[in-house]
C-alpha positions in Angstrom: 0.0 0.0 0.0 1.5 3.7 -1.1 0.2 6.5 0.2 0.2 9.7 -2.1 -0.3 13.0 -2.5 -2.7 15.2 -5.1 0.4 14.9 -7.4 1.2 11.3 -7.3 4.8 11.9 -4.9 4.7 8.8 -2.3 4.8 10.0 1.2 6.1 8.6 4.1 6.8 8.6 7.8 7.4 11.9 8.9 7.3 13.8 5.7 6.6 17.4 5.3 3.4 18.3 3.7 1.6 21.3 2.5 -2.2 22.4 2.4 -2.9 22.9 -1.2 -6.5 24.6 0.0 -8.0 25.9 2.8 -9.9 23.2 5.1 -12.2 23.9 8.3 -11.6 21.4 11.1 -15.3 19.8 12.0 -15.4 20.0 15.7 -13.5 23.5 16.0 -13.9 27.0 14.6 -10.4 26.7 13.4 -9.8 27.1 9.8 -6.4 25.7 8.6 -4.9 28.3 5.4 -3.7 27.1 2.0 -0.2 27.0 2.2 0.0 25.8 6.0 2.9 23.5 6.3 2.3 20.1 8.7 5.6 18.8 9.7 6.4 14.7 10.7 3.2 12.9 9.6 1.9 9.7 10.4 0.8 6.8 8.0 -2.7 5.4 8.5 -4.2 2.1 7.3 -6.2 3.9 4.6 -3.8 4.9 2.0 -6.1 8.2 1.5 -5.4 9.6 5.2 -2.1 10.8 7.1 -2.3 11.8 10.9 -0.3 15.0 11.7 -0.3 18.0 14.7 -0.4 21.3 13.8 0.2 24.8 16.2 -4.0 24.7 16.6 -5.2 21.5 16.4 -3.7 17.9 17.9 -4.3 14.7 16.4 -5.8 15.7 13.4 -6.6 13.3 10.4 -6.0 14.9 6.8 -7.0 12.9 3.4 -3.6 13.1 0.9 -5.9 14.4 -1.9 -5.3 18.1 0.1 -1.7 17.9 0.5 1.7 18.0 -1.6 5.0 16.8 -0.5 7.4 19.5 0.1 
């Protein structure tokens, strides 16, 4: 199983990864911005799903089809 991002780069364990739009958190009035950078991500069993932290929101679950490997 390969996980990948919106541009078909594999990602891996503790990869950085950028938000290629904004998203609102469900849960939370936090919106994260286009162009946010998530440092060390996390691998999931669904190849369409990393785990990650960011500065406002812990243990949050992001599908790839958002992101791009930086």
């Amino acid at each position: 199983m390969e996980t990948k991002d919106c541009y078909g780069n594999t990602l891996s364990a503790g990869d950085s990864v950028m938000l290629i739009k904004d998203l609102k958190v469900k849960g939370t009035s936090v919106t994260l911005k286009q162009g946010t950078k998530i440092k060390n991500i996390r691998l999931t069993d669904s190849e369409e799903e990393i785990e990650c932290n960011t500065d406002k929101v812990k243990g949050l679950v992001l599908r790839t089809e958002f992101l791009k490997k930086v």
